[in-house]
N, C-alpha and C positions, 0 to 999 in steps of 0.2 A: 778629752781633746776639745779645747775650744773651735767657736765655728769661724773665728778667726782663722784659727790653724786648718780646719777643714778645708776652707775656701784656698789659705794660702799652698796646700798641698794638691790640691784639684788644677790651681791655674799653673802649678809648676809642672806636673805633670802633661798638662794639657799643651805648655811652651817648650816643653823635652819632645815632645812627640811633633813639634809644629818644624822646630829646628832640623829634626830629623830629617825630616819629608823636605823640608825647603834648601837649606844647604849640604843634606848628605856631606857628612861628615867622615861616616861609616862604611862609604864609596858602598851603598846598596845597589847601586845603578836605578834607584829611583827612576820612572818613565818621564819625559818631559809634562805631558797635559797635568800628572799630577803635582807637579811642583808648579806651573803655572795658575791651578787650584788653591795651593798652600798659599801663596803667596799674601792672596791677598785675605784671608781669614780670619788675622787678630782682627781686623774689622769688620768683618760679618761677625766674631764675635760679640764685639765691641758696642753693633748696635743691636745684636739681638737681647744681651744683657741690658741694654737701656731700654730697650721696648718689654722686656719682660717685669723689670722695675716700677717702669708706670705702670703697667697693669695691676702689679701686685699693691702699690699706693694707691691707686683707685679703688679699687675690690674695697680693700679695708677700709675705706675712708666713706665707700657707698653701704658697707656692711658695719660699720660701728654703731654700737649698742650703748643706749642711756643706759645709767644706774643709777635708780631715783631712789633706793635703799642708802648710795654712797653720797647722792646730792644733800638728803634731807639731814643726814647726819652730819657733813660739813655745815650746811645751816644751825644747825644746831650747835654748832662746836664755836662760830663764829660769834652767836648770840651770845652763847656764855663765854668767852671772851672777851666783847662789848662790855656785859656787865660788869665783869672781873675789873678790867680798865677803868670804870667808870668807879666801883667801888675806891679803886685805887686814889681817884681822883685826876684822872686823866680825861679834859675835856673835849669831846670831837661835834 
């Protein structure tokens, strides 16, 4: 399963269960305070998955790791490129 489909089966579930609770459908006889609760939730979810988001962008971005194994070898690869070009007779 893609985590495409992971996510798209979580938020379907999570809007099966939302609908439930908010329009009783199924005439549960739902309590009123908890459908006054539901109501308003895709947007408590809505900004907790964005505040969860930055955080997780940040993290990675204050925790990214050089590779100067991967750097020196792209230099490398570029120089003999150069050359190659140059042999070719391609002037820069």
């Amino acid at each position: 399963m893609t985590k495409l489909l992971e996510w798209l089966c979580g938020v379907s579930v999570i809007l099966a269960a939302w609908a439930l609770v908010a329009f009783d459908p199924l005439e549960l006889k739902v309590p009123h305070p908890y459908r006054e609760v539901a109501w308003p939730m895709p947007l408590y979810l809505l900004v907790s998955f964005g505040c969860y988001s930055i955080f997780t962008v940040g993290y990675r971005v204050a925790t990214f790791n050089d590779c100067q194994e991967a750097a020196e070898e792209l230099q490398s690869q570029i120089k003999e490129a150069k050359k190659d070009l140059r042999r070719k007779g391609l002037k820069m």
